[in-house]
C-alpha positions as YAML, in Angstrom:
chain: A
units: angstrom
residues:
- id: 1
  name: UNK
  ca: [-8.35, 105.61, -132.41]
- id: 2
  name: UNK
  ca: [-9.77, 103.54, -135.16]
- id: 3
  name: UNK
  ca: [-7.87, 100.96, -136.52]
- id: 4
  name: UNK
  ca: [-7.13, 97.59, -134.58]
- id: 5
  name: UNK
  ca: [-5.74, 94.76, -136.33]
- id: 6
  name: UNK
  ca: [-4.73, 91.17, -135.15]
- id: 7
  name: UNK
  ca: [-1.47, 90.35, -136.28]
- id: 8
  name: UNK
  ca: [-0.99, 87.49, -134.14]
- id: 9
  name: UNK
  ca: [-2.46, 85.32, -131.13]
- id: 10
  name: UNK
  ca: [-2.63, 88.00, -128.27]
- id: 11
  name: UNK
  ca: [-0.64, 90.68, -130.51]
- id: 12
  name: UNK
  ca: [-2.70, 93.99, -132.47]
- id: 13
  name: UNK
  ca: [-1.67, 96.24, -134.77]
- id: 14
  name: UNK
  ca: [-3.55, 100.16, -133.05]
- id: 15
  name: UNK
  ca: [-3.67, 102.87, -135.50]
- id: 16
  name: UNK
  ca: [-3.66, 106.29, -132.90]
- id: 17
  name: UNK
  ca: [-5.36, 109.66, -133.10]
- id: 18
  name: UNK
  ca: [-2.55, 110.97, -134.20]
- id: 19
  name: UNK
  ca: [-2.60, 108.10, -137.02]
- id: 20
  name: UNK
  ca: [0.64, 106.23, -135.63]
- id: 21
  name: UNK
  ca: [0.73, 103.20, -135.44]
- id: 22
  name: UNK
  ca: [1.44, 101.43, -132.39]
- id: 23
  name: UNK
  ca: [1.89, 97.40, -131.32]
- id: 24
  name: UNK
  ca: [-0.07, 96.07, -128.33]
- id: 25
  name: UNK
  ca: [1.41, 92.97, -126.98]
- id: 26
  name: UNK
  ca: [-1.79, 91.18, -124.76]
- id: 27
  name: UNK
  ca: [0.74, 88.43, -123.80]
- id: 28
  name: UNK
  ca: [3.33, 90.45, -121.44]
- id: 29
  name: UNK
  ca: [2.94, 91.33, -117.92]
- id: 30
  name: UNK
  ca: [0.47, 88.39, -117.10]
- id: 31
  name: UNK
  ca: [-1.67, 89.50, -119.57]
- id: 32
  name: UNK
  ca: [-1.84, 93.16, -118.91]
- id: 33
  name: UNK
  ca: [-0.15, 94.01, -121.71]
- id: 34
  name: UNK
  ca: [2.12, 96.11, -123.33]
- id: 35
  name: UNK
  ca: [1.97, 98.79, -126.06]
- id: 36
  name: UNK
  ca: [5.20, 100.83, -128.17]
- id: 37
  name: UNK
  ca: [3.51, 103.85, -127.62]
- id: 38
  name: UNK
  ca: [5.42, 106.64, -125.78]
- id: 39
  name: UNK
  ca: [2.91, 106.89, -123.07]
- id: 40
  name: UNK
  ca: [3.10, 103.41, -122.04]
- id: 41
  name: UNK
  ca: [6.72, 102.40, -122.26]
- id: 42
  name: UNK
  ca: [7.70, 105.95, -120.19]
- id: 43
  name: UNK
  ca: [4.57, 106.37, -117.59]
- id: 44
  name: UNK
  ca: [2.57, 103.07, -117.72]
- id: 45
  name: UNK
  ca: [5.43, 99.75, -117.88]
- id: 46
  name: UNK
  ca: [7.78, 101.19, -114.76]
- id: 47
  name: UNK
  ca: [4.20, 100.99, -112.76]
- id: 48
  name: UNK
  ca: [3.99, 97.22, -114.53]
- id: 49
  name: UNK
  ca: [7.39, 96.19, -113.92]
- id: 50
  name: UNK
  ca: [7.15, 97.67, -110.01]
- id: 51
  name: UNK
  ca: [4.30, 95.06, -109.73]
- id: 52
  name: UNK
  ca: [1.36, 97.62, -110.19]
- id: 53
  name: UNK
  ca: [-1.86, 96.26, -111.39]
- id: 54
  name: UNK
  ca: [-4.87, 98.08, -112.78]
- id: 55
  name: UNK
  ca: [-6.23, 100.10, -115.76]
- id: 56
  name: UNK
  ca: [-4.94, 103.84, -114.12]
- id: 57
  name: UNK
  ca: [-1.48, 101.43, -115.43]
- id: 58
  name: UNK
  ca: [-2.71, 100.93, -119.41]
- id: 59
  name: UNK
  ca: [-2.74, 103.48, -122.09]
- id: 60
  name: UNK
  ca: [-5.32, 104.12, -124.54]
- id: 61
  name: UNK
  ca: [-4.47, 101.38, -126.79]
- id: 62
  name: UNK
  ca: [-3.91, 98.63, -124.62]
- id: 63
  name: UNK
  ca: [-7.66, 99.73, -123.27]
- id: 64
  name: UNK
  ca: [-8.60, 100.05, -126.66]
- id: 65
  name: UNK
  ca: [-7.94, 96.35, -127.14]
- id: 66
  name: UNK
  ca: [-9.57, 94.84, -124.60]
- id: 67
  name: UNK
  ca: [-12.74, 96.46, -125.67]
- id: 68
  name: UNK
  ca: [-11.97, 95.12, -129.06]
- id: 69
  name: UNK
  ca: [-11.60, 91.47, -127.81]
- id: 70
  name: UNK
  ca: [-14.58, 91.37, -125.77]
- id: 71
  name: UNK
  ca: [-16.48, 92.95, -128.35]
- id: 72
  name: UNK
  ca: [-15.54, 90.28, -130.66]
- id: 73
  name: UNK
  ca: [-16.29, 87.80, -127.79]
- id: 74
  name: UNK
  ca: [-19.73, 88.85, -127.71]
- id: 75
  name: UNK
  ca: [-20.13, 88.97, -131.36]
- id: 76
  name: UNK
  ca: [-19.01, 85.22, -131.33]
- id: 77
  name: UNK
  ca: [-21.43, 84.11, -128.30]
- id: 78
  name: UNK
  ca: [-24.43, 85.92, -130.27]
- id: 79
  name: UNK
  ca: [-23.56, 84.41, -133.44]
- id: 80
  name: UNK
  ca: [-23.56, 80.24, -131.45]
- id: 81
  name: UNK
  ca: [-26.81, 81.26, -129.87]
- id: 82
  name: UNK
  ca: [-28.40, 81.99, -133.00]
- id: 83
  name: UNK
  ca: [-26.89, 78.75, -135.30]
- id: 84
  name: UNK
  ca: [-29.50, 75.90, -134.64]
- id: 85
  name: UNK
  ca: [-28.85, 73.30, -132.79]
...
């Protein structure tokens, strides 16, 4: 997995391994998300939609993204530290 794009508030654009590309939707479930991938919409969302919380419940991309946005989160809290005040 490589590629993650933001396409909209809460809503990436995740290029596979295989080099798919899939849509992960940060805004469903209560913020769990959800992703097209095959994975997640046959094994993953029943889990979701059953009330099941936690990451054994997320697939690679949905994952994926959350270390994206708190990368970027960090990248943003490092960069207001260092602007003078």
């Amino acid at each position: 997995m490589s590629d993650i794009i933001p396409l909209e508030r809460g809503v990436f654009e995740v290029t596979g391994s295989s080099g798919a590309i899939y849509r992960v939707d940060m805004t469903c479930f209560a913020g769990q998300g959800q992703c097209s991938c095959p994975d997640f919409r046959i094994r993953k969302q029943p889990g979701i939609e059953a009330g099941g919380r936690g990451d054994h419940l997320h697939c690679r991309h949905i994952l994926a993204v959350r270390e994206w946005i708190v990368d970027e989160l960090v990248k943003a809290w490092l960069q207001q530290e260092q602007e003078p005040t």
